[in-house]
N, C-alpha and C positions, 0 to 999 in steps of 0.2 A: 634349964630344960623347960620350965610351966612357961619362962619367957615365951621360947620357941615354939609351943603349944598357941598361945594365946596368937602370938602373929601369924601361926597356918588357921586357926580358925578365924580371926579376922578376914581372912584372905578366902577362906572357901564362903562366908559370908557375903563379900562382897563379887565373887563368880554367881552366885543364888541369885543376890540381886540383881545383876547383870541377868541372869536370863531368864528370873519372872518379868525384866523388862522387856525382853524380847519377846517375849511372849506374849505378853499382852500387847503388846503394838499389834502384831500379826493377826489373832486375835480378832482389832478391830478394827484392820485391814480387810479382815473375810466378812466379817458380820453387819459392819455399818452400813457396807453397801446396802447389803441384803434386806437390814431395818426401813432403809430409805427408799428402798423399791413397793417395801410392803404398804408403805405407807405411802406412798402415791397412788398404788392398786388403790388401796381403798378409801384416798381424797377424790378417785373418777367414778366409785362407787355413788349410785342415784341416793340422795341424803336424805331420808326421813323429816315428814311436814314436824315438828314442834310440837311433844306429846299434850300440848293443852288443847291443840289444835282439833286432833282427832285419836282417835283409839281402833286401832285394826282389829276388825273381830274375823273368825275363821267361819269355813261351811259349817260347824257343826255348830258354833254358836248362832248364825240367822237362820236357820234350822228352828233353835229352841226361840229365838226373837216370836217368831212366829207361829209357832205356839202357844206362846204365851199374849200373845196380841194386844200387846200394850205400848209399842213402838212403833211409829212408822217408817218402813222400809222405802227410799226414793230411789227410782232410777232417774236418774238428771241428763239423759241423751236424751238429743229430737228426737220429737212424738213418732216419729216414722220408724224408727228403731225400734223405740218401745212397742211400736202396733205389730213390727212381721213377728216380734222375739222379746220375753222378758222371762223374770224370774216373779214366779206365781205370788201373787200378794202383794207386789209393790207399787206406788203408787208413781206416775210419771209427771216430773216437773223439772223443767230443762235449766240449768244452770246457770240461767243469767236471772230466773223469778225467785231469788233472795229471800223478798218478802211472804210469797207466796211459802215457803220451805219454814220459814222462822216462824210463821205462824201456826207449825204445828211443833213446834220444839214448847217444850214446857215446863218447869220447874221439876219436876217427877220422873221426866221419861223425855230423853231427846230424840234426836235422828238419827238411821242407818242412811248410808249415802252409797249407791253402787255405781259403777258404769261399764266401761270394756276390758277391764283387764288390769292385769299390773302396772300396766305404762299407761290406761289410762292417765290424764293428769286433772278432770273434771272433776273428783270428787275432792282430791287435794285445795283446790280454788274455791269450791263449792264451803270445807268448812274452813277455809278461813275468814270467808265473807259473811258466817254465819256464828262465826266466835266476835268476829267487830258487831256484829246486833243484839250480842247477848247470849246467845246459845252456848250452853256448857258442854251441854251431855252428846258430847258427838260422835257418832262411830264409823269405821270405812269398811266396808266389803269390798278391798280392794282385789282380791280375785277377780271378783267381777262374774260376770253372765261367761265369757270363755271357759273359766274352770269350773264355776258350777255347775254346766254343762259338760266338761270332762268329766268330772266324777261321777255321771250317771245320772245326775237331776234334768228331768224335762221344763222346758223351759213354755211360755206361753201364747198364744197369737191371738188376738182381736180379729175381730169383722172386715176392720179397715184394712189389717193387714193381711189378711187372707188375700182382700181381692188383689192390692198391691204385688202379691208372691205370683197369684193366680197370672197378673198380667204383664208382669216384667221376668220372672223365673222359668225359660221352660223346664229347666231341667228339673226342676222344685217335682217331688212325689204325692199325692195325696190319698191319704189311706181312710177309708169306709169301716168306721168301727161296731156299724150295727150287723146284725143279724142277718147270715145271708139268705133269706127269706126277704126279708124288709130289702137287702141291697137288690135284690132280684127284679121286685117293683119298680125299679129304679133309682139311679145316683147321678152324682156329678159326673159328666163323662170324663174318662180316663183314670176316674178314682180306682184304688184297687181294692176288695175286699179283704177284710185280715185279720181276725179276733188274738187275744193275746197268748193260746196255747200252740198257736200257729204260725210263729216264731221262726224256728227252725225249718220246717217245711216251705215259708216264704223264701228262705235262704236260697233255699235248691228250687225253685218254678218261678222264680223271677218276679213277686209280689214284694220283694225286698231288693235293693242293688245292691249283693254282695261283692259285688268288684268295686264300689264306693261308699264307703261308709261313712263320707261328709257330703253326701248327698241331702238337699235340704226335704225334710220329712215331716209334712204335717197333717194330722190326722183328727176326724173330726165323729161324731157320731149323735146318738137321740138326743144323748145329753150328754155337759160337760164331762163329768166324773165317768163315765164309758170312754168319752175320747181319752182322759186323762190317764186312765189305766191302762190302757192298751200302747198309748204315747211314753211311759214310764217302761213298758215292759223291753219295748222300740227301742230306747235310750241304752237299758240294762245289756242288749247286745251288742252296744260299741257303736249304733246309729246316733252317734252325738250332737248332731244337730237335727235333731226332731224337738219337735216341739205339737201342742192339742191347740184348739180352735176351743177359746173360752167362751162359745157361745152353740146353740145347736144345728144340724141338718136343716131344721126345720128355716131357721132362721136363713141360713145359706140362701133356699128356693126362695123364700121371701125375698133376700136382696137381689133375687136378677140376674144372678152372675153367670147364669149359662140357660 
């Protein structure tokens, strides 16, 4: 009888084995595929520069970069980019002056590198030409000017790129941040007048393009920090491509441009 015992458990022994083996075949019939699909997804996935290379920082960290101002921020796009649109503080040097960039990297404090966005691919090139000269301390703003600019930060225009907006853009808005008393005197023509608790009310009289809100929008006033307040308030409503004229009114009538 223990005989007969020992040979049915032999026997249901070997049926177990038998269909943990099926099982697991099946198993990894369903799942290998599924490993090897994943895993091609994310061999066409865009591959991360070489973390010596560079170091991604976020909007809140050039934020404090800046702040603290002991780094220099570069936008590395043509100067012509940098003039209609940038991000306040940075300084512009186009991607192929190397030397130019390395010369402000320094044992203590390296470089921020920005340019258009995630797919940019300038700032990726940029620090690796700047890790072969010796630059350690490298960092990427690879957002870039597109999403600092979505999240509500106004971005910057120069002189040279005013008139450039002025005479290639018609569609381009220009908003009058002084006093309207002072706009009364006179302004650029077609500028609109519009201080920054005026906001809303711009919305509904048409001193704002509420049916565009990627309308390009640059506003200028007595002085910088007036344009730049009333440009921030612009932004905060979801007009996200606005941007202030870093320089004044005053300067404007001086250059001629109307």
């Amino acid at each position: 009888m223990k005989k007969g015992l020992e040979i049915r458990k032999a026997a249901l022994n070997r049926r177990l084995s038998l269909f943990y083996l099926i099982i697991s075949l099946t198993l990894s019939l369903l799942f290998v595929p599924a490993v090897q699909a994943a895993d091609a997804t994310r061999a066409s996935w865009p591959q991360e520069k070489s973390p010596d290379a560079a170091i991604e920082i976020t909007t809140a960290e050039l934020k404090q970069i800046f702040i603290e101002g002991k780094i220099p921020v570069i936008d590395v796009r043509p100067e012509k980019e940098y003039d209609v649109s940038h991000i306040p503080g940075s300084v512009n040097i186009f991607e192929t002056h190397i030397d130019r960039m390395n010369e402000l990297c320094t044992k203590s404090a390296g470089v921020v590198l920005y340019c258009n966005g995630p797919y940019c691919h300038k700032t990726g090139r940029v620090a690796e030409n700047l890790t072969k000269k010796g630059c350690l301390d490298i960092r990427k703003y690879q957002d870039g000017l597109p999403i600092w600019r979505a999240l509500g930060n106004v971005a910057e225009t120069t002189l040279s790129g005013f008139r450039y907006v002025l005479v290639s853009d018609r569609t381009a808005l220009f908003i009058d941040a002084r006093s309207n008393e002072e706009f009364n005197t006179g302004s650029m023509p077609g500028a609109k007048n519009l201080q920054a608790g005026e906001i809303d009310a711009a919305n509904d009289d048409g001193r704002l393009p509420y049916t565009d809100h990627g309308t390009r929008v640059i506003v200028f006033g007595k002085t910088t920090e007036q344009a730049r307040k009333l440009a921030e308030a612009i932004a905060h409503r979801a007009y996200w491509n606005s941007s202030y004229l870093a320089t004044t009114y005053q300067d404007l009538k001086q250059a001629g441009l109307w």
